[in-house]
C-alpha positions in Angstrom: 3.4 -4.8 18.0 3.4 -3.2 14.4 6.9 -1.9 13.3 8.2 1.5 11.9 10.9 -0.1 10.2 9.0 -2.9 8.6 6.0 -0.6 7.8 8.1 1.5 5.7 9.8 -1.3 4.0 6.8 -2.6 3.1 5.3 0.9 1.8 8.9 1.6 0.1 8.6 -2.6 -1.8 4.7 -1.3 -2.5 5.6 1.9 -3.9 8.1 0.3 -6.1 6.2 -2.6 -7.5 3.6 0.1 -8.4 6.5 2.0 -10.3 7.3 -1.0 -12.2 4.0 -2.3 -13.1 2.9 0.9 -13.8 6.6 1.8 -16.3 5.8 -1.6 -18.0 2.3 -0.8 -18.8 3.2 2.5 -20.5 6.5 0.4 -22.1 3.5 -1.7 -23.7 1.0 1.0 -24.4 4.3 2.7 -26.4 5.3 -0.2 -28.2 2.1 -0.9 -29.1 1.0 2.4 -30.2 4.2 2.7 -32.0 3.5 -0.6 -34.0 0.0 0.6 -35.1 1.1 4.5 -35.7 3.4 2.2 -38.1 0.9 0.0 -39.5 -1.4 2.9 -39.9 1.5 4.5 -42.1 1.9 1.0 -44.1 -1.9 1.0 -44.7 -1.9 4.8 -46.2 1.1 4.2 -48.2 -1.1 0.8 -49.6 -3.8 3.2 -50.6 -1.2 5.7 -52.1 0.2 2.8 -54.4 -3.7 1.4 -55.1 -4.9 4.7 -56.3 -1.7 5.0 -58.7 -2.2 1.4 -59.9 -5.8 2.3 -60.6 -5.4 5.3 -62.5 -2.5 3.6 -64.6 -1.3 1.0 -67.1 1.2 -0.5 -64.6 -1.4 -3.3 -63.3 -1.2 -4.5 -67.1 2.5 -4.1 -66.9 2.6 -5.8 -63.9 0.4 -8.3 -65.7 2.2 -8.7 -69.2 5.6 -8.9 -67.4 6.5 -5.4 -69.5 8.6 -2.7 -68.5 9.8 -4.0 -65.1 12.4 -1.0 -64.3 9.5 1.7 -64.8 7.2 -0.3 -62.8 9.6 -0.9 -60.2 10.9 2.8 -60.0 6.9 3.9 -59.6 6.4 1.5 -56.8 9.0 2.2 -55.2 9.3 3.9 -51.3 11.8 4.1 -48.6 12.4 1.4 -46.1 9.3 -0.3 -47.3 8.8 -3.5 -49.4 5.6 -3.9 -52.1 4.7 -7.4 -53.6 1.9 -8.1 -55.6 0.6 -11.4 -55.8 -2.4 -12.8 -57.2 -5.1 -15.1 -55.4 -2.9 -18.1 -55.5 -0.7 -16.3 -53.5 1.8 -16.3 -56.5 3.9 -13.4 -56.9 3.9 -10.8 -60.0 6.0 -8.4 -58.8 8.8 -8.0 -55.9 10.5 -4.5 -55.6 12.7 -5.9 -52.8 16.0 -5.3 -53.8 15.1 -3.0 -56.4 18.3 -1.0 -58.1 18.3 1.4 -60.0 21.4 0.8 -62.2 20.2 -0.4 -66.0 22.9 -3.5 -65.2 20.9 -4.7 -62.5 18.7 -5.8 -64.9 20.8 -7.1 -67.9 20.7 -11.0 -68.5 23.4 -12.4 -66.3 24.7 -16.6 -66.6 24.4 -18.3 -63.2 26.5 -21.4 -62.5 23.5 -24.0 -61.2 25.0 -26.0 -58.2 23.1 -29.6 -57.8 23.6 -32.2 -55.1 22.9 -36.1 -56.0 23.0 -39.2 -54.6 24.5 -42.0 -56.2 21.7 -43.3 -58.6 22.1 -39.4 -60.1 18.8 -38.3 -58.4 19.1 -34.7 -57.8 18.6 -33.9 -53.8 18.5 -30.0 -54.0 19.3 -27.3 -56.5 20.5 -24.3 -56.1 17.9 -22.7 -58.3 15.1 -24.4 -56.0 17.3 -22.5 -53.0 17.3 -19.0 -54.9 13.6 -19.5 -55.7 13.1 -20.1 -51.7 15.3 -17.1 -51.0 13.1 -15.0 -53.2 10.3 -15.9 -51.2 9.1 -13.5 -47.9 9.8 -15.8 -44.6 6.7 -14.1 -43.6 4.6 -15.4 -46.3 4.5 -18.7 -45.0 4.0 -17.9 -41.4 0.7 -19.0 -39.9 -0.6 -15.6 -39.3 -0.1 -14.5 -42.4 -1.8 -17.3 -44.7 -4.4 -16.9 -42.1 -5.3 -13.3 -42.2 -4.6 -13.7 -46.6 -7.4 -16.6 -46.5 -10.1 -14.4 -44.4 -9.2 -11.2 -46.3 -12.6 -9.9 -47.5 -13.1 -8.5 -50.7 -12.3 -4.6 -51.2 -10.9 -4.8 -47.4 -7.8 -3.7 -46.0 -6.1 -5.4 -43.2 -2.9 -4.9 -41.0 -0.9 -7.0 -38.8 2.5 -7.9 -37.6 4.6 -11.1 -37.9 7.0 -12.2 -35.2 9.4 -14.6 -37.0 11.4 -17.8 -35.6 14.6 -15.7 -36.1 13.3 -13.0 -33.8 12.4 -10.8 -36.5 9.3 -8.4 -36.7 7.4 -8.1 -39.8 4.6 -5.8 -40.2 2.3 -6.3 -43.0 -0.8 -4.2 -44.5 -2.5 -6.4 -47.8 -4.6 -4.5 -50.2 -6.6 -5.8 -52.7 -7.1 -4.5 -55.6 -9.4 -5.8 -58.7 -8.2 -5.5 -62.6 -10.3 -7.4 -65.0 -12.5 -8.7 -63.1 -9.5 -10.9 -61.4 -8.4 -9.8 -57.7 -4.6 -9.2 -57.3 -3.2 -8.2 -53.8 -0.7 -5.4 -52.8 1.1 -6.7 -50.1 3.1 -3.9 -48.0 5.7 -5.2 -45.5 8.5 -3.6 -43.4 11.1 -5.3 -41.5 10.7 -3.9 -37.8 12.8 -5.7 -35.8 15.2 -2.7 -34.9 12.2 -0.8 -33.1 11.3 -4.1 -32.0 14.9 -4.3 -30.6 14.9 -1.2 -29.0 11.8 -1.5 -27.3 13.5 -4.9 -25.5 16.3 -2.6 -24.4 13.9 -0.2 -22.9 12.4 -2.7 -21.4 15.3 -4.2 -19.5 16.9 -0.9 -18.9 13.5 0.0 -16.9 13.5 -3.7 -14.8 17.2 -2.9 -14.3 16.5 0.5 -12.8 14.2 -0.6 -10.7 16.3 -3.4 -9.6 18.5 -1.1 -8.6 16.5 1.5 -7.0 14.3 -1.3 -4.9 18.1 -2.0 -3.6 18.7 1.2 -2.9 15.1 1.7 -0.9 16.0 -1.8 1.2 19.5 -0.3 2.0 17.9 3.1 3.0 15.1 1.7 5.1 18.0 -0.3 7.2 20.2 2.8 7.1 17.0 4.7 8.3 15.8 1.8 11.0 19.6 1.7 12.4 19.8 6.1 12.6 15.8 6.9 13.5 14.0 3.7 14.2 16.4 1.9 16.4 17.2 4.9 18.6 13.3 5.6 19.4 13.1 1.9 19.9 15.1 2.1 22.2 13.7 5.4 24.0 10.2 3.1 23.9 12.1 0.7 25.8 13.1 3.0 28.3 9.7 4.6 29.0 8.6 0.9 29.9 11.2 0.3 32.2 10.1 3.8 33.9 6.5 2.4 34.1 7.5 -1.0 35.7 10.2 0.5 38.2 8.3 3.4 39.1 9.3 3.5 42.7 13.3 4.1 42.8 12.1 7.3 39.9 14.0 6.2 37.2 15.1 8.3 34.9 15.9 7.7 30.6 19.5 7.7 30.6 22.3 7.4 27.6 19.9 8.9 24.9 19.5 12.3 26.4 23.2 12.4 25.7 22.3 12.7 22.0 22.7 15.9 20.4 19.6 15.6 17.7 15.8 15.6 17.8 16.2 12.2 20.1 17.9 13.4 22.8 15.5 16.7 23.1 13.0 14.9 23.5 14.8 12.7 26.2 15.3 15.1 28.1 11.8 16.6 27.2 10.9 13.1 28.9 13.4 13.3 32.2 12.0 17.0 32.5 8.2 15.8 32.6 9.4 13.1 34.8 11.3 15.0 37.1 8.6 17.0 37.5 5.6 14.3 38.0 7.1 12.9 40.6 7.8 16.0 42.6 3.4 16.5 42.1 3.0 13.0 43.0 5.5 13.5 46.7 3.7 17.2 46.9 0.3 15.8 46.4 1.0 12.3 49.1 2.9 15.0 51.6 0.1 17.6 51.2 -2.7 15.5 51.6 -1.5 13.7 54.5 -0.7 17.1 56.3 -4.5 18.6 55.3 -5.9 15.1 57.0 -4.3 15.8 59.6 -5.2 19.3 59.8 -8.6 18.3 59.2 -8.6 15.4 61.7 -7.8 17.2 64.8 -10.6 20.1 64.7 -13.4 17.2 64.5 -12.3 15.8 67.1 -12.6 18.6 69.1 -16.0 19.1 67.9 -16.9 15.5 68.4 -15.9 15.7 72.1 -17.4 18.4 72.7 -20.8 17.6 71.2 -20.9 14.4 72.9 -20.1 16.3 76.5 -23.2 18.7 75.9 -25.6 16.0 74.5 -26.4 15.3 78.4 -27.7 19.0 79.7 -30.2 18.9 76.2 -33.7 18.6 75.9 -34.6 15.8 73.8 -35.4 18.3 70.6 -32.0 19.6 71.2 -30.4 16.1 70.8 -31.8 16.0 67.2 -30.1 18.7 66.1 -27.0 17.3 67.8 -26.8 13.7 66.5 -27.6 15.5 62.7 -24.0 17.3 63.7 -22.4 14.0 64.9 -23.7 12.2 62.0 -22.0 14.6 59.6 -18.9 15.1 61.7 -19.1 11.2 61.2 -19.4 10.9 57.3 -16.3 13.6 57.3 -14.0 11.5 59.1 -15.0 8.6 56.8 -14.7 10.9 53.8 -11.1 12.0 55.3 -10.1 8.2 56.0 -11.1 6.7 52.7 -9.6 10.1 50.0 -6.5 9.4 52.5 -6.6 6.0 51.6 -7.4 6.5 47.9 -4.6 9.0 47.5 -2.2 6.8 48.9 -3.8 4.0 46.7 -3.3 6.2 43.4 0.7 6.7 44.5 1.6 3.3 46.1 -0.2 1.8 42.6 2.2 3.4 40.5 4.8 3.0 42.1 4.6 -0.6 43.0 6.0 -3.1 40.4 3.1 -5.8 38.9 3.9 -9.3 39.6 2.1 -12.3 38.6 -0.6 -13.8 41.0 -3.3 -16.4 41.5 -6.6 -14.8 41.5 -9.0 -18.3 42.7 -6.9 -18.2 45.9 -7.4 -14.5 46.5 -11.0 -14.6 46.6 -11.3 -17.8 48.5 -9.0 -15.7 50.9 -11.1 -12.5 50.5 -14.3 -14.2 51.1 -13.4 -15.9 54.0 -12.1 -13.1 55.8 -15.0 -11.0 54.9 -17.5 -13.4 56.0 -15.6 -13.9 59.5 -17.0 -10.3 60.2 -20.5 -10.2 58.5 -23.7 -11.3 60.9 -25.1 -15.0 60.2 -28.3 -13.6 58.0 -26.2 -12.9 55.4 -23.9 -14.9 53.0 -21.0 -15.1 50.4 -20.8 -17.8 47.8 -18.2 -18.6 45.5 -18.9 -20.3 42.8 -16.4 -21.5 39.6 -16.0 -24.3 37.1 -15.1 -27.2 39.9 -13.9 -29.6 36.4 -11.4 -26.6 36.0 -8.1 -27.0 37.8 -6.4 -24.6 36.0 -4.9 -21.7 38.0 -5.7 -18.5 36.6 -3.0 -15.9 37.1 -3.1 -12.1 36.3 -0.4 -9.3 36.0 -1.1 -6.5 38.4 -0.7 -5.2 42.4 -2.2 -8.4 44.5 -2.6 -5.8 47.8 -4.3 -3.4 45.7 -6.7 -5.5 43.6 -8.2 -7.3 46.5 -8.8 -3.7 48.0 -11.2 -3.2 45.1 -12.6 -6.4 45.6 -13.6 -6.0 49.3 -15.0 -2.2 47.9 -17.5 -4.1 45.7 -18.3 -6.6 48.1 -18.6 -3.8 50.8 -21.5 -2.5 48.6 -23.0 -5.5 48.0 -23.3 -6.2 51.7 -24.7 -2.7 52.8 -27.5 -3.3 50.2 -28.1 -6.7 51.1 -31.2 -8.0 53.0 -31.1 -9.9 56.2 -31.1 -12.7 55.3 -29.6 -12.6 51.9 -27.1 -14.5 49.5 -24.2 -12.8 47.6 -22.9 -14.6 45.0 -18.6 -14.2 43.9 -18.7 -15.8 40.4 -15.6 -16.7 38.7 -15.0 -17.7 34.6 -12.2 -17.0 32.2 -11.2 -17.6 28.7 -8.1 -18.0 27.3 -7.0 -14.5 27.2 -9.3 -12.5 30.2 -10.9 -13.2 33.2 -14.4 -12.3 34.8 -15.4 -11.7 38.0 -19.3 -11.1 38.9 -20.6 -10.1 42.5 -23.9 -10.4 42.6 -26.2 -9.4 45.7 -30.2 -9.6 46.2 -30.5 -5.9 46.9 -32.9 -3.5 45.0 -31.0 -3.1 42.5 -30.0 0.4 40.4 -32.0 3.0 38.5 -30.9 3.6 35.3 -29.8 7.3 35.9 -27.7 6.2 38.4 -25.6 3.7 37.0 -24.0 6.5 35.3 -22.7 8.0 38.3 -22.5 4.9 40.1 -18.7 5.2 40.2 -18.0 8.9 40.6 -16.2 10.0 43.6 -19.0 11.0 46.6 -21.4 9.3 44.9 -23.9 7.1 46.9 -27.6 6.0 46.8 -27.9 5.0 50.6 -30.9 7.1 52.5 -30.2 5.6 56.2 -27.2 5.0 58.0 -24.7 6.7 55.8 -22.3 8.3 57.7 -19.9 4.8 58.1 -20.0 5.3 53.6 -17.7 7.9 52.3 -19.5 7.0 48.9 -15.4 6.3 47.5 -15.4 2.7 47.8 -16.6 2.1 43.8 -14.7 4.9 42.6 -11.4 3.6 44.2 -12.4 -0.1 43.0 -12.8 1.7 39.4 -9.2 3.1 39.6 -7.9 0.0 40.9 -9.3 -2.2 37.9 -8.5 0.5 35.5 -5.0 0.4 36.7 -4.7 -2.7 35.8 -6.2 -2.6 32.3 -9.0 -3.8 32.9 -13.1 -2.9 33.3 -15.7 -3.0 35.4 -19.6 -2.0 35.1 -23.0 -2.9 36.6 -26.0 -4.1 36.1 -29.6 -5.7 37.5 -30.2 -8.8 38.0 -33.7 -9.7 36.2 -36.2 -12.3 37.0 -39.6 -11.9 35.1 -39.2 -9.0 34.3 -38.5 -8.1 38.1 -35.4 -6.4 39.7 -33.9 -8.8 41.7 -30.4 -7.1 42.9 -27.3 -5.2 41.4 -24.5 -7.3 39.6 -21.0 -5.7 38.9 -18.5 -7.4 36.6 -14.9 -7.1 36.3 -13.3 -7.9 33.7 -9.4 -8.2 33.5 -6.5 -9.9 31.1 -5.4 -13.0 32.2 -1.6 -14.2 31.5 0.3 -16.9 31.0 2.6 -18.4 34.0 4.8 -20.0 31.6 5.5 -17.1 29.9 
C-alpha cells in the first residue's frame, strides 16, 4: 500500500533537487555570462587601443624604445593590463605597474643577489628572478600559447585562464600589423575576485538548500506524526469495523479529537450508527412482509386445491396456471428471504481461512446423493498437485453460491448428461469452472444472466425463483472475486454453458 507520508517526502526531495539543479544552472549561466559580458568589454577596449595605435606614432615608439612615460600614459586604462609583444612572443611594452611619478622612471642601482656552488658556478640570479617576475604567469600557460599559435591573421580572440594558484585571467589578443611586421596587443585582467565570489554564491546556494531539504524532512515527519499518523490510524479502524461487523463496532478514541479528524470520526460512527439500524430494519422488515405474504397463499393454495375436484377439466387449466404461480411466489418469497438474510449474515460474519478442494469434494457429493442416476458431477484437478488451496472469505456462504451454479447447471442438463466441477489456481487466484452439456446461452442473455428474476427456463419454472445466479454473484463479489459465463464450443457448435469463478487465493502461512 502506497504511503501519504512517503509520497510527500519523496515529492518534497524531488521538488528540492529540482531547486538546486535548476539554482546551479542559472549560477553557471551567470558566471558565464558575466565572464563573456567581461571579455566582450576586454575585446572593445583592444580595438579602442588598436585604432589609437594606428592612427599614431606610438607603434614606432613602442618600436624605438622612445618616450616610454607618454606611451605608457596613452595606453593606459583602469583595472586592465596591455602588453605588446611581437611574434616571438617577446615583449615591447608592459604598462603593468605603470606610475605616473617622473621618479618611477629615473635610473635606479640594484644590488644583484647570486647563488653558487662551490666551483663558483652561478645557480640563480636574482636578475634571471626579476626577469621571471616581469613575465605574465599566464603567458606560459597551455591555453594561452595555444590560442597565441592559432591566432589568425587580422583576428581577434578571447579567452580565460584559470591559473595553478587559483587565479582567473582573462585575456583578449589583438593583432595589429606596422611595417609589414605583426605585433600583438595583448589585454588581460586579473578576475579572480568575481571568480571568488561566484564560488561563495555557489556554496551559499548548496548550503541553503542543505538546509531547507532538512527543514522539508523534519516537516514531512512533523506533518506524518500530526495528519498522516492520525488518519492512519482512522484507516485502521474502519478495517477493524469491516472484519468485526457483527458486535457493530464503532471508531473510538479519535472522535475525541477536536479538529478536522475527529469530525469526520464522528461523521463515520454517524453513518455507521445509522447503516446498521437500515441493515436490522431491512432483516426485521423483510422477515415480517414474508410472513405477511406467506400466510394469504396459503390460504389460496388450499383453497384452490379443495375446488380443483367439482371442475370440469377446462376449469382445471385455469386452476393449475394459478397454482403454478402461487408456486413460483412462494419460491420467490423463500429464496429473496434467503438472499436478504445472505446480504446481512455476509457482512456481518468475520472471513476465515478455508480449504476450497475439500469443499467441493464435499458439495459434489452431497449434491449428487439427491440428483437421478442419468445425470452426473465430475471433479476434475491437477492429481500431481497436493497443495491445499485456501481462500479468505465465509465457507457457509461460498458453497451456497456454489450449489446456485450447480443448481443451474443441473436444471439445464439432459438426461443423461455430464457436469463437469473443474479446479486450477496460480499463485495468487483460484478458478473454478462448472461446465454442463445444456444448450447453452444466447448472447443477449448473458447480459442479464445474473440480474435478480431473471431466468430462461420455458417448462417447469415455478420450483426457480430465477435468484439463484444473482445471489451466487453477490456471494463471489463479496468476496472479491468474479464470475461470468460462457458456451462451451465444439466445431463451431454450442455444446453447453460454462461459468467461471474466479477468486484470490491466500497464503496459510501467512
Amino acid at each position: 500500500m502506497n504511503s501519504l507520508f512517503r509520497k510527500f517526502l519523496l515529492y518534497n526531495i524531488v521538488g528540492l533537487l529540482i531547486l538546486i539543479v535548476s539554482a546551479i544552472f542559472i549560477i553557471i549561466f551567470l558566471n558565464n555570462y558575466q565572464l563573456n559580458k567581461r571579455l566582450k568589454q576586454i575585446d572593445n577596449q583592444s580595438l579602442i587601443i588598436y585604432n589609437f595605435l594606428k592612427t599614431s606614432n606610438l607603434l614606432r615608439n613602442i618600436k624605438t624604445q622612445l618616450s616610454t612615460e607618454v606611451i605608457l600614459s596613452k595606453l593606459e586604462i583602469k583595472n586592465l593590463s596591455i602588453i605588446i609583444m611581437d611574434e616571438n612572443m617577446s615583449i615591447l611594452l608592459d604598462t603593468k605597474g605603470y606610475d605616473l611619478e617622473n621618479s618611477s622612471f629615473a635610473n635606479q642601482s640594484a644590488a644583484e643577489v647570486e647563488i653558487i656552488d662551490k666551483n663558483s658556478s652561478i645557480i640563480t640570479s636574482s636578475l634571471d628572478q626579476k626577469d621571471n617576475l616581469a613575465n605574465r604567469d599566464f603567458l606560459n600557460h597551455p591555453t594561452f600559447l595555444i590560442n597565441f599559435k592559432n591566432l589568425e591573421k587580422g583576428t581577434q580572440k578571447n579567452f580565460s585562464i584559470e591559473l595553478n594558484n587559483n587565479k582567473l585571467e582573462l585575456v583578449s589578443i589583438l593583432p595589429i600589423s606596422y611595417d609589414d611586421i605583426y605585433y600583438y596587443i595583448v589585454a588581460h585582467e586579473d578576475n579572480t575576485n568575481i571568480q571568488n565570489i561566484n564560488n561563495q554564491i555557489q556554496l551559499n546556494v548548496l548550503l541553503t538548500g542543505l538546509a531547507i531539504g532538512g527543514c522539508l524532512i523534519l516537516f514531512s515527519f512533523f506533518l506524518n506524526f500530526i495528519i498522516l499518523k492520525p488518519i492512519r490510524n482512522l484507516a485502521n479502524a474502519a478495517e477493524k469495523v469491516q472484519m468485526d461487523y457483527k458486535t457493530k463496532p464503532l471508531i473510538s478514541g479519535l472522535d475525541r479529537r477536536d479538529d478536522e479528524i475527529g469530525q469526520l470520526s464522528k461523521i463515520i460512527n454517524e453513518m455507521l450508527n445509522s447503516l446498521y439500524n437500515k441493515i436490522d430494519n431491512a432483516e426485521n422488515n423483510s422477515a415480517d412482509l414474508m410472513h405477511e405474504i406467506r400466510n394469504p397463499l396459503a390460504s389460496i393454495k388450499m383453497a384452490s386445491e379443495v375446488i380443483t375436484n367439482k371442475m370440469s377439466d377446462s376449469q382445471k387449466k385455469f386452476l393449475d396456471l394459478i397454482q403454478n404461480d402461487i408456486s413460483r411466489i412462494e419460491s420467490i418469497i423463500t429464496d429473496y428471504s434467503a438472499m436478504i438474510k445472505n446480504e446481512v449474515n455476509l457482512y456481518k460474519s468475520q472471513l476465515q481461512k478455508f480449504e476450497i478442494k475439500s469443499l467441493l469434494h464435499e458439495i459434489i457429493e452431497d449434491t449428487q446423493k439427491v440428483l437421478p442416476d442419468q445425470i452426473q458431477i465430475k471433479f476434475l484437478y491437477d492429481q500431481d498437485n497436493q497443495k491445499d488451496i485456501f481462500v479468505d472469505g465465509q465457507k457457509k456462504f461460498f458453497s451456497q453460491a456454489i450449489k446456485n451454479i450447480l443448481d443451474n447447471a443441473i436444471s439445464f442438463s439432459p438426461k443423461p448428461g455430464i457436469i463437469k466441477v473443474l479446479l486450477s489456481s496460480t499463485s495468487n487466484y483460484l478458478s473454478i469452472a462448472i461446465v454442463d452439456e445444456g444448450p447453452g446461452i444466447k448472447e443477449p442473455d448473458m447480459k442479464r444472466i445474473f440480474e435478480r428474476f431473471y431466468s430462461l427456463r420455458e417448462e417447469d419454472y415455478k420450483s426457480h425463483s430465477g435468484l439463484g445466479l444473482n445471489i451466487a454473484k453477490q456471494i463471489v463479489d463479496a468476496h472479491e472475486g468474479s464470475i461470468s459465463v460462457d458456451n462451451v464450443i465444439e466445431e463451431n457448435d454450442i455444446k453447453g454453458a460454462k461459468f467461471i469463478v474466479n477468486l484470490p487465493q491466500v497464503n496459510i502461512n501467512k
